[in-house]
C-alpha positions as CSV (number, residue, x, y, z in Angstrom):
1,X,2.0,-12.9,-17.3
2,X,1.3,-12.3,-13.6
3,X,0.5,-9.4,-11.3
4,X,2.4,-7.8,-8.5
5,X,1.1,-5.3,-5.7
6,X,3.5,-3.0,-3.8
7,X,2.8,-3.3,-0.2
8,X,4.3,-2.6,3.3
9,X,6.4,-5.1,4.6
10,X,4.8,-4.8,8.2
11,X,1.0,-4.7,6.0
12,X,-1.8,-6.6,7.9
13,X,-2.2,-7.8,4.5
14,X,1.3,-9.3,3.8
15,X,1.8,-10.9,7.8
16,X,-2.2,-12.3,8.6
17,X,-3.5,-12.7,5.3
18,X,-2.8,-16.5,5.4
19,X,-1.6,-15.4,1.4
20,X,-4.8,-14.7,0.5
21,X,-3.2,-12.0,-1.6
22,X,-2.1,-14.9,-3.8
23,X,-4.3,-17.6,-3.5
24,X,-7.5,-15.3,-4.6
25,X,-6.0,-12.7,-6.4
26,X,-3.5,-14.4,-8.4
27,X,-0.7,-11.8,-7.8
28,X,2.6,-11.7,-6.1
29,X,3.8,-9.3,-3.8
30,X,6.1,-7.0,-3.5
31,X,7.0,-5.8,-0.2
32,X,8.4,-2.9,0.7
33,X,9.8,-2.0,4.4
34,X,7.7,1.3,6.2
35,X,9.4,4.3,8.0
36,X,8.8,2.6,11.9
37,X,8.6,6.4,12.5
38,X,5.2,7.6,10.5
39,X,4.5,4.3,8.9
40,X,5.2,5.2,5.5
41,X,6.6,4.2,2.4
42,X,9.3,6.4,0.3
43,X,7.9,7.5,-3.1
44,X,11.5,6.8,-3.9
45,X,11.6,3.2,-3.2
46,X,7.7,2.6,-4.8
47,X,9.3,3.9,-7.7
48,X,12.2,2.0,-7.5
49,X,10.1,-1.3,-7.4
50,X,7.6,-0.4,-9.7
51,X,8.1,-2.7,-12.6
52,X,6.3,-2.5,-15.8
53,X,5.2,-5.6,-18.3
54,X,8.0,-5.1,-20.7
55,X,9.9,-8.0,-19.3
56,X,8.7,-11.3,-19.6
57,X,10.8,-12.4,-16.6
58,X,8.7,-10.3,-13.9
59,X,5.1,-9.7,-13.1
60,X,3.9,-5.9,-13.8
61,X,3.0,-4.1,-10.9
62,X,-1.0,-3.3,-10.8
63,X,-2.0,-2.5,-7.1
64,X,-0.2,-0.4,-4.7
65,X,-2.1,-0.9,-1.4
66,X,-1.6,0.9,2.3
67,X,-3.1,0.3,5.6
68,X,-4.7,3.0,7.3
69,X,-4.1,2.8,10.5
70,X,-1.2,0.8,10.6
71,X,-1.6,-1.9,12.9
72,X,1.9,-3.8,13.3
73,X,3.3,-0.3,13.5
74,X,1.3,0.6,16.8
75,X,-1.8,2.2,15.0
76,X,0.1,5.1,13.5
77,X,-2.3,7.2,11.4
78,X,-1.4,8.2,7.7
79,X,-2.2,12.1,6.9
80,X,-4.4,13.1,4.3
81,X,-1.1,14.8,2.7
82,X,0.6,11.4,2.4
83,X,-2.4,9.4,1.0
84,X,-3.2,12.4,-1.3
85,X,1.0,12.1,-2.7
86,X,0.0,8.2,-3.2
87,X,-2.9,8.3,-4.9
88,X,-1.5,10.6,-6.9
89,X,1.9,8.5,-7.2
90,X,-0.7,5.5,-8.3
91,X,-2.5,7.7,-11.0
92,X,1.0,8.4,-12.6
93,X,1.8,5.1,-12.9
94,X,-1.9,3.6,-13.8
95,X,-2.4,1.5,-11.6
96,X,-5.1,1.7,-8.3
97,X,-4.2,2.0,-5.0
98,X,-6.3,0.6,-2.2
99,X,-6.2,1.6,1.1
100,X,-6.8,-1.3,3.7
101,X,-9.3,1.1,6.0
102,X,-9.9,-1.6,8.9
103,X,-9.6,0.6,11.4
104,X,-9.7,3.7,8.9
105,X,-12.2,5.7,11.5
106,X,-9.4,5.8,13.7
107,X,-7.4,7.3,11.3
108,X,-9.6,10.0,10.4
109,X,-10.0,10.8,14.4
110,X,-6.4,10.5,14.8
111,X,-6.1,13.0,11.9
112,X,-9.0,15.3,12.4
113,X,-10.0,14.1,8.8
114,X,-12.8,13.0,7.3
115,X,-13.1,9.2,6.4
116,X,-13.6,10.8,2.7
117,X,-10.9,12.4,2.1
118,X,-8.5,9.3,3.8
């Protein structure tokens, strides 16, 4: 069976990607709509759309990825609190997260954190 990867509606990966996501990676994507205030994505609805391989008719989630800064969203910076609370969210689910860092630097500025802990 296939592969999913939970991903921000508004991602630089899911609008200029060319669907790269699925022409390299073999997996579909499932896209989830960001807060237009901070950027971010409910743990409610990851979890909501987090779908495991016990049912042959849908692909298992195994990515969750966020961008960091978030371009189409005007550049808005996700905290160090937030990203912590997803990686955390990904660990409990076993599965990786991946954090599309671009223009990660301008996070960390944005934030006053370091690129390390982003």
């Amino acid at each position: 069976l296939g592969s999913e990867v939970i991903l921000g509606a508004s991602s630089h990966l899911s609008l200029y990607e060319g669907g790269n996501v699925a022409t390299l990676g073999g997996i579909h994507t499932r896209q989830i709509t960001e807060s237009v205030d901070d950027a971010t994505i409910s743990t409610r609805d990851i979890l909501d759309m987090f779908r495991t391989d016990d049912d042959d008719h849908y692909a298992a989630t195994a990515l969750l990825c966020l961008e960091n800064t978030h371009n189409s969203l005007g550049g808005i910076a996700l905290t160090k609190q937030y990203m912590d609370t997803m990686g955390q969210l990904a660990q409990q689910q076993n599965i990786p997260m991946h954090v599309d860092g671009a223009r990660i630097f301008n996070a960390a500025i944005a934030t006053n954190t370091p690129v390390s802990d982003l």
